[in-house]
C-alpha positions as CSV (number, residue, x, y, z in Angstrom):
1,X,128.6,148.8,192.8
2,X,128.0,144.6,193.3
3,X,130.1,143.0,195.3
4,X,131.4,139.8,194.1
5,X,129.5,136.8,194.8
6,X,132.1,134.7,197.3
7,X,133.4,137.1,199.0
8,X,129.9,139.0,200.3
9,X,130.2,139.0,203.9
10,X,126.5,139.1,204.0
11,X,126.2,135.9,202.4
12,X,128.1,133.4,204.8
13,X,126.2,130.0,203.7
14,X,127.9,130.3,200.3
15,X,131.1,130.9,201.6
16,X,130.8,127.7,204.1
17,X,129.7,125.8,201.0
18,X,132.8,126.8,199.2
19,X,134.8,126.1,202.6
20,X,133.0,122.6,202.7
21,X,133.8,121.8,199.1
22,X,137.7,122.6,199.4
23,X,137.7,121.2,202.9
24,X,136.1,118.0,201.7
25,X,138.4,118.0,198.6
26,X,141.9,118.3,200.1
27,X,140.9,115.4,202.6
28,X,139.4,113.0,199.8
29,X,141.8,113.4,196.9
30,X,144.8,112.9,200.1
31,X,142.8,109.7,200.5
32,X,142.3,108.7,197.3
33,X,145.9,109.0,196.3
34,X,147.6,106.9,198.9
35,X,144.8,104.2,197.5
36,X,146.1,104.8,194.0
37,X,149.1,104.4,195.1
38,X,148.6,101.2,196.6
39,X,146.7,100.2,193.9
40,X,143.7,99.6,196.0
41,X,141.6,101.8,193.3
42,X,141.9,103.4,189.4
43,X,142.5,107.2,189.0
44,X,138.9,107.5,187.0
45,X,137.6,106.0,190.5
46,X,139.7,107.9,193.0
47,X,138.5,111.2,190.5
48,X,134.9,110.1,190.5
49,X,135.2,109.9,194.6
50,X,136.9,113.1,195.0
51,X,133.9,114.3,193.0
52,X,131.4,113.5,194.6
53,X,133.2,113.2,198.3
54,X,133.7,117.1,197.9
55,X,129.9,118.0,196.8
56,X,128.4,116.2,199.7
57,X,131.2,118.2,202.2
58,X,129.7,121.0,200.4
59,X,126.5,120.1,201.0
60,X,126.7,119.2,204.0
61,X,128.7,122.4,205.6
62,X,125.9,124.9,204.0
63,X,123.5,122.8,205.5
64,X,125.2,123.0,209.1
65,X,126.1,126.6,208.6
66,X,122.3,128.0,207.4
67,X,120.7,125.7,210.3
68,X,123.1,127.0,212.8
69,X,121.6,130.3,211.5
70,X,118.3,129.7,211.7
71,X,118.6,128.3,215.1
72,X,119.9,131.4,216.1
73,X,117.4,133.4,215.3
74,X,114.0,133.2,217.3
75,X,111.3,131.1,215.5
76,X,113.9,129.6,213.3
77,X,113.2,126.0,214.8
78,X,110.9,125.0,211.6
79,X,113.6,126.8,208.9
80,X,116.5,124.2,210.7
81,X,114.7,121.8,210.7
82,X,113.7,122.0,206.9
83,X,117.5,123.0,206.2
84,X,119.2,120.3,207.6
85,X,116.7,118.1,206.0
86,X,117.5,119.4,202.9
87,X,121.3,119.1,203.4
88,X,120.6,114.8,204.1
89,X,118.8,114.8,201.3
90,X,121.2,116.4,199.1
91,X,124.2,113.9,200.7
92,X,121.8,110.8,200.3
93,X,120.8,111.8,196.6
94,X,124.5,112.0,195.9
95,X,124.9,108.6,197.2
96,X,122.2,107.2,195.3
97,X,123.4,108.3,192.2
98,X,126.8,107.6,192.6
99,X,125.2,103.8,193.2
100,X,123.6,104.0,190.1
101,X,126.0,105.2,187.8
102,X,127.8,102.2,189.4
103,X,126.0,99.9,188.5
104,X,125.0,101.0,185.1
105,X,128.9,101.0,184.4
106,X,129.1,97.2,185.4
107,X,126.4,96.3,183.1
108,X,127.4,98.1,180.4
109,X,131.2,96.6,180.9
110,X,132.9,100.5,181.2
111,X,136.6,100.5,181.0
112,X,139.1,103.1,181.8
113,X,139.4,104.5,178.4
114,X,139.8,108.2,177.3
115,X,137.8,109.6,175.2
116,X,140.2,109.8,172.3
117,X,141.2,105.9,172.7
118,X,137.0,105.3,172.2
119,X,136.9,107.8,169.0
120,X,139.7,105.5,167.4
């Protein structure tokens, strides 16, 4: 019989991802809130920094986990190398989208509307 995805003990990395995505989660959105609260950002902005706070922890942990792996293993210099490479690339590309979607919102004035409020 398969064994469910997540819980696979001989699968770790996904496991650390998942870690790294809750991990990253609970710490951003805690963040985010007191700065709603203080009005020092909007809830579409502390959402979209949740977001994408909690896929580059994801990233980031499988990254760390698999190249801890590999350096464990002998010959696995190359494989961490290319891993963690992967992992700051992921992080950066999340960054650089995040800056674009940005600034594509700015020019094209986006407001904090719902969906519903832009069909009406």
């Amino acid at each position: 019989m398969n064994q469910p995805l997540i819980n696979n003990p001989s699968n770790p990395i996904l496991r650390s991802v998942i870690t790294g995505a809750i991990a990253s989660a609970v710490a951003s959105s805690t963040i985010n809130m007191r700065k709603v609260k203080n009005q020092e950002i909007t809830t579409s902005e502390a959402v979209r920094e949740t977001v994408k706070r909690s896929s580059q922890g994801a990233i980031a942990t499988g990254a760390a986990v698999a190249t801890a792996n590999y350096l464990s293993q002998n010959g696995g210099l190359l494989k961490a190398m290319t891993t963690i490479s992967v992992g700051i690339a992921g992080v950066y590309a999340l960054e650089v989208l995040d800056d674009k979607l940005k600034k594509n919102c700015e020019q094209n004035s986006c407001e904090d509307t719902t969906l519903i409020a832009k069909e009406q």
